[in-house]
N, C-alpha and C positions, 0 to 999 in steps of 0.2 A: 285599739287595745287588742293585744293575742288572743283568741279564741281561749288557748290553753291554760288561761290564768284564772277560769273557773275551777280549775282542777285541786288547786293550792286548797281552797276550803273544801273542797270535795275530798282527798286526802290528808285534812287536818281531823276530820268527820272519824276517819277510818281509825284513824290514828288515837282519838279521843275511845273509840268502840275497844281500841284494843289496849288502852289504860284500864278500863274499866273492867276489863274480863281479866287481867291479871292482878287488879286489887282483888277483886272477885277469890281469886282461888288463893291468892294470899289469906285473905280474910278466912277462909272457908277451912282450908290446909289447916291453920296455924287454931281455929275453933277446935277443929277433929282431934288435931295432934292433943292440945291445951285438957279435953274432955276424956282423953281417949275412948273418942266412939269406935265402934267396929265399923267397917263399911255394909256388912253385913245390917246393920242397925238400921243403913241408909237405904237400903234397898227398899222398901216399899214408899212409890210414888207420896211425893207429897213432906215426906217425914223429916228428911233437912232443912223443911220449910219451919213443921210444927218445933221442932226441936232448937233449932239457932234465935240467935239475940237479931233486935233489928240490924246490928252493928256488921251481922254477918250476912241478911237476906238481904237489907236495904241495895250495898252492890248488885245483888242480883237481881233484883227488880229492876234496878236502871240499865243493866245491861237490857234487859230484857226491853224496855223503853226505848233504847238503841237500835232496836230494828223494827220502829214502828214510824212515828214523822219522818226520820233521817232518812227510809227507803223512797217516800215520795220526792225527798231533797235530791238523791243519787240518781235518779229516774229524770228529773227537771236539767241538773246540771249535764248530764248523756242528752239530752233534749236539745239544750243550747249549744250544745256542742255541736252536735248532729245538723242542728241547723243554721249553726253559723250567727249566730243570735246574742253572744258575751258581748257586754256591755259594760261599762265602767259600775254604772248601778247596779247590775244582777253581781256584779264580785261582792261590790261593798255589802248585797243585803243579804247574800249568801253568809260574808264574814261573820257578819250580826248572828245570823244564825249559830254556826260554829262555836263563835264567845257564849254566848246563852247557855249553848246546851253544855260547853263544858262548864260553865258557871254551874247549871242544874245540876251535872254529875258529881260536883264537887260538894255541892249542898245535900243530894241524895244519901251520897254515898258514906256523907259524915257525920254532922248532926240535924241533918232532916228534918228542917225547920220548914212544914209543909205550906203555910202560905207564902214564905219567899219561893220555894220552889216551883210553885202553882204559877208562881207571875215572871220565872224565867223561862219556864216550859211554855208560857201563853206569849212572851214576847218572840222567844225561838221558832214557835208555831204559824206566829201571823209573818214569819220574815218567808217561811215557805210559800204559805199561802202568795203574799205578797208576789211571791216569785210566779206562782203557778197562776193565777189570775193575768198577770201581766203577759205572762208566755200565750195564756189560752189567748188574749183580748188578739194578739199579734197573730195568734195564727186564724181567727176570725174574720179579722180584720180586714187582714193583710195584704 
């Protein structure tokens, strides 16, 4: 297997971060435009929070979600790289990852139906972990 075919779910990752940061300001834009807030209104910390529908923060919490397990994922995959260590298993569990979490962002970001969400964010979760356990045992080990 190429080394470099870790990468593919590693910029599918990237690529999911940067759907979600442009529904983000879709959503966000098109709230402000729809309410006419002033930005001015926006300036104090916090108030686009108190002020918006979930329809419009929900995005933005998942974004925000997006640079939290996904950095351990991007850190493992530079890992396997580095060391030469891709596998046919770490792509596929990496992939797993990727589908999940874009599954979660599409649930978050839509109708946020918080127990499915809970058990796609816990299955995308344990595919890292998965990764990162197996990576540690290897270099223990090894």
């Amino acid at each position: 297997m190429s080394q470099s075919a870790i990468f593919a779910p590693f910029f599918a990752t990237m690529f999911l971060t940067l759907l979600v940061w442009v529904y983000m300001y879709v959503r966000r834009i098109a709230w402000i435009t729809r309410n006419r807030i002033s930005p001015r209104d926006l300036a104090v910390p916090g108030m686009l929070t108190q002020l918006s529908p979930p329809a419009v923060t929900n995005p933005s919490d998942n974004l925000k979600n997006l640079f939290e397990i996904p950095v351990l994922f991007y850190a493992l995959v530079l890992y396997l790289f580095a060391t030469r260590q891709v596998d046919a298993l770490y792509v596929d569990v990496a992939w797993i990852f990727v589908a999940f979490r874009a599954v979660h962002s599409a649930v978050h970001c839509t109708f946020n139906l918080v127990m499915l969400r809970f058990y796609l964010y816990l299955i995308a979760t344990l595919a890292v972990w998965f990764i990162a356990i197996r990576a540690a045992i290897a270099y223990f080990v090894g």
